[in-house]
Structures are given as C-alpha cells and as structure tokens.
C-alpha positions as CSV (number, residue, x, y, z in Angstrom):
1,X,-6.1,-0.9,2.4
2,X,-9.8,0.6,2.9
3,X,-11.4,1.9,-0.1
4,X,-10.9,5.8,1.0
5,X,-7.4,5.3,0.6
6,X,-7.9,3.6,-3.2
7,X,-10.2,6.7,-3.8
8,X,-7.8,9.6,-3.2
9,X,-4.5,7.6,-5.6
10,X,-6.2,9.6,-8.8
11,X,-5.9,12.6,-6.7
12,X,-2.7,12.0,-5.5
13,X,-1.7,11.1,-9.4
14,X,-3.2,14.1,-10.6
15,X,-1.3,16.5,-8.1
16,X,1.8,14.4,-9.1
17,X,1.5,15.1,-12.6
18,X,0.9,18.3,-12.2
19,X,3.2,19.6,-9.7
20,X,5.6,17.8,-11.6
21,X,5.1,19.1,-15.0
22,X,5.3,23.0,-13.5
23,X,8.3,21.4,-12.0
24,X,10.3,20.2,-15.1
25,X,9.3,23.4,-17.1
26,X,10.7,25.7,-14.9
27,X,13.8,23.6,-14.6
28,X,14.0,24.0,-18.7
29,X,12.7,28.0,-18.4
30,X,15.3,29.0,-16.0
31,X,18.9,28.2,-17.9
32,X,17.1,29.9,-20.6
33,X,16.6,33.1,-18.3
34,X,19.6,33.0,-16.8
35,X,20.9,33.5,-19.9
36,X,19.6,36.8,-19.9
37,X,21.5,38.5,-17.1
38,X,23.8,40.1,-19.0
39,X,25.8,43.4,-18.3
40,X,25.1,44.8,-21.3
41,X,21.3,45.1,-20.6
42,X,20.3,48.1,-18.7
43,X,20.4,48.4,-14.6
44,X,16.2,48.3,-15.1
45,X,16.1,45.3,-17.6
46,X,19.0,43.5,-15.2
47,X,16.7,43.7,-11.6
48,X,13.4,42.7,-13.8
49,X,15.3,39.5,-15.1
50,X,16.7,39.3,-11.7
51,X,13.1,39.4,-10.0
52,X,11.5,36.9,-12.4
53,X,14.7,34.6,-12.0
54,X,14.5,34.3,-8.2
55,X,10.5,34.7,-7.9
56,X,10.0,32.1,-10.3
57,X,12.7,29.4,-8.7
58,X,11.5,30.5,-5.3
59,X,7.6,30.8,-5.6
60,X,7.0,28.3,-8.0
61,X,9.3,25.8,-9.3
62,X,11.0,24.7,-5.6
63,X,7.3,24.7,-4.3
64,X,6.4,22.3,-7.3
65,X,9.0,20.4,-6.7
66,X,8.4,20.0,-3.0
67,X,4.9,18.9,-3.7
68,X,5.6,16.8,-6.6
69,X,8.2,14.9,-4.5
70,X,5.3,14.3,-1.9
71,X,2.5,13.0,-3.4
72,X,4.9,11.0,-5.9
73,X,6.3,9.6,-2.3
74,X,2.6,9.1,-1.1
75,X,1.9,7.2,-4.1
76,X,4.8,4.7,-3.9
77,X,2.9,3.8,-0.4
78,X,-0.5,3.8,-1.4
79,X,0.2,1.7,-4.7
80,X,3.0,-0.3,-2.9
81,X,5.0,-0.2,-5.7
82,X,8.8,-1.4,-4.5
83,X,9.6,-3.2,-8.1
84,X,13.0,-2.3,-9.1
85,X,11.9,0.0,-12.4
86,X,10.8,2.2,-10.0
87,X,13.7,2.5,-7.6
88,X,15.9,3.3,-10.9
89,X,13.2,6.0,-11.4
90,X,14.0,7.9,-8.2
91,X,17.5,7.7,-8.7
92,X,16.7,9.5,-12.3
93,X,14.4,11.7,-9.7
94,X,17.7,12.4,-7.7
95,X,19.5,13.8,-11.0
96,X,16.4,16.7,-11.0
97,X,16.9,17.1,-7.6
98,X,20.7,18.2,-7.8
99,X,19.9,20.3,-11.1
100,X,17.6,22.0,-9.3
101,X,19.8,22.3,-6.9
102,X,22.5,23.5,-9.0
103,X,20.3,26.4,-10.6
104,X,19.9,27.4,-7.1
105,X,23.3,27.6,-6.8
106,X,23.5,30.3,-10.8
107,X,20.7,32.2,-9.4
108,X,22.6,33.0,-6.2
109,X,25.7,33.6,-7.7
110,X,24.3,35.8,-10.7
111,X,22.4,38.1,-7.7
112,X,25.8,38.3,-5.3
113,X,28.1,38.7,-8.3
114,X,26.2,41.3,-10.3
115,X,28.3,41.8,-13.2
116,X,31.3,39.6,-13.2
117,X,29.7,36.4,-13.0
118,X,28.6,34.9,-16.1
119,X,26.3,32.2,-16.5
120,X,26.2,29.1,-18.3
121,X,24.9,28.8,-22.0
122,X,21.7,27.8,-22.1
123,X,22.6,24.4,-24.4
124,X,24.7,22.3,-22.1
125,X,22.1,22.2,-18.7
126,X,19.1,22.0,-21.0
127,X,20.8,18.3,-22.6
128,X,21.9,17.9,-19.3
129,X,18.5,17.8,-18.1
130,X,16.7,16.1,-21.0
131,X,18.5,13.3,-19.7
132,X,17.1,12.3,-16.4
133,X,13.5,13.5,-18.1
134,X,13.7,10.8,-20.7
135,X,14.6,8.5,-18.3
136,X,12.1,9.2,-15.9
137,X,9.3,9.1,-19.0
138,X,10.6,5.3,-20.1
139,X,10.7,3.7,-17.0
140,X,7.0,5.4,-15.9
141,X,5.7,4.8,-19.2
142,X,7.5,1.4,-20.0
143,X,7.7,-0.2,-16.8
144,X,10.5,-2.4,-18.1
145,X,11.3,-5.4,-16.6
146,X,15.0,-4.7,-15.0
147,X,15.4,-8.5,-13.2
148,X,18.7,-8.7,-15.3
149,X,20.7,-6.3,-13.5
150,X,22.8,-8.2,-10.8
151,X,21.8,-7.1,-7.4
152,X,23.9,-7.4,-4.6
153,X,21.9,-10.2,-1.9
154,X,23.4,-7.6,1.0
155,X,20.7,-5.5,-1.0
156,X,17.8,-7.7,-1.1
157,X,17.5,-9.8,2.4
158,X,17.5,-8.8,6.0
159,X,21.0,-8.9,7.1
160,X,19.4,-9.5,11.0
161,X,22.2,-6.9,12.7
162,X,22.2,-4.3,15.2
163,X,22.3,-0.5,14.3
164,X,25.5,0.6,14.8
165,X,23.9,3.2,17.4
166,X,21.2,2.5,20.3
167,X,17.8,3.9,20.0
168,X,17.0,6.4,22.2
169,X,13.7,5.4,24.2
C-alpha cells in the first residue's frame, strides 16, 4: 500500500467515529421521541414532534449511518483487517442496521396512523439496543482472541466450484 493510502486511515477513523457516534445517539434519541406522540398532546405539539421525528431519522441519523457504514467498510480494506473479532463485529453492526431499520418502520406508522397507533415504550428498544453497542465496544476495544469458536472448513477454504449462474461478459 503507498503511503497516501496509510495517510488518509486517521481520517477515515475519525469520520468513522464520528459519523458513528451521531449514529448511535440518534438511534437512543428517537424511541425516546417517539414516545412523545401522543394523542393527548395538542394537533400543534403533535406535527412539531412529528417534524423533529422524521427530520431527525431522515436528515441526520440514516445519513450518519450511511457514512459511518462507509468509511468503517473503507477501513476494513485499507487496514486489511479480516481476523474473526472483527467479522463478529459487523454481525453486532447488522443488529443496528435492523433497529434502525425498525424505527423506520414506528416513524412511518406513527405519521400514517395519526392517533390510533401507539408506540413502543421507550425501555424495551433502548436495552434492546444497548446490546449490540456493548458488543460492538468489547470486540473494537478488546480485540479478543475468538480462535475457539468452531468454524465450519466450508467457511474457511476455497471450495474451487462453479457459480451456480454464468457471468455475463
């Protein structure tokens, strides 16, 4: 690798970082205002909690996430980092992936049901999430040594087969 390459990786790792902090914060903020759309709160109070909910997944958090999932992917490359920690790290990166997804899915519902859906309490998502974080944190932070865990050798070697398809030329 030339050394331009190992010059931008603290760039790349500060983006990261970043991106992914903004990332996980909104995906702890927004159970927490979800919780606010209630009927009881006035038609004005309702659309403002509705605006910040949608802006705030929209303009911030899924571009975070987007760009977090990038540079983290263009650092795997750059540091060629294919150890097995790290592919039990994306599958904890996975877990976000579908939470976000699923908040996605309350904000929707909350706009096109306006008054008869209810969301989730705030408790259950936020320990639900805590999860993959913590995860994500010891196997970044420790880089444990996972050799233990039996791995299939279908896994691990070339199986030197066709694809089931032929690629197009």
């Amino acid at each position: 690798m030339t050394d331009w390459l190992y010059a931008l990786i603290p760039h790349f790792k500060a983006l990261h970082i970043g991106t992914l902090a903004i990332w996980c914060g909104g995906l702890f903020a927004l159970p927490l205002v979800l919780a606010r759309h209630e009927a009881a709160v006035g038609q004005q109070d309702y659309a403002r909690i509705r605006r910040a909910s949608h802006y705030g997944y929209t303009l911030i958090v899924t571009p975070a996430a987007v760009i977090a999932i990038a540079s983290g992917t263009v650092l795997i490359f750059l540091r060629e980092v294919f150890v097995l920690w790290m592919f039990a790290k994306l599958v904890a990166v996975s877990a976000l992936v579908l939470f976000h997804a699923w908040v996605g899915h309350v904000i929707v519902k909350v706009a096109e049901t306006e008054g008869t859906h209810i969301p989730p309490e705030p408790v259950w998502p936020l320990v639900v999430l805590v999860t993959p974080v913590v995860v994500i944190l010891f196997l970044v932070l420790g880089k444990p040594d996972l050799g233990g865990i039996p791995i299939p050798d279908w896994l691990t070697e070339p199986q030197d087969r066709q694809f089931l398809f032929d690629v197009p030329r």
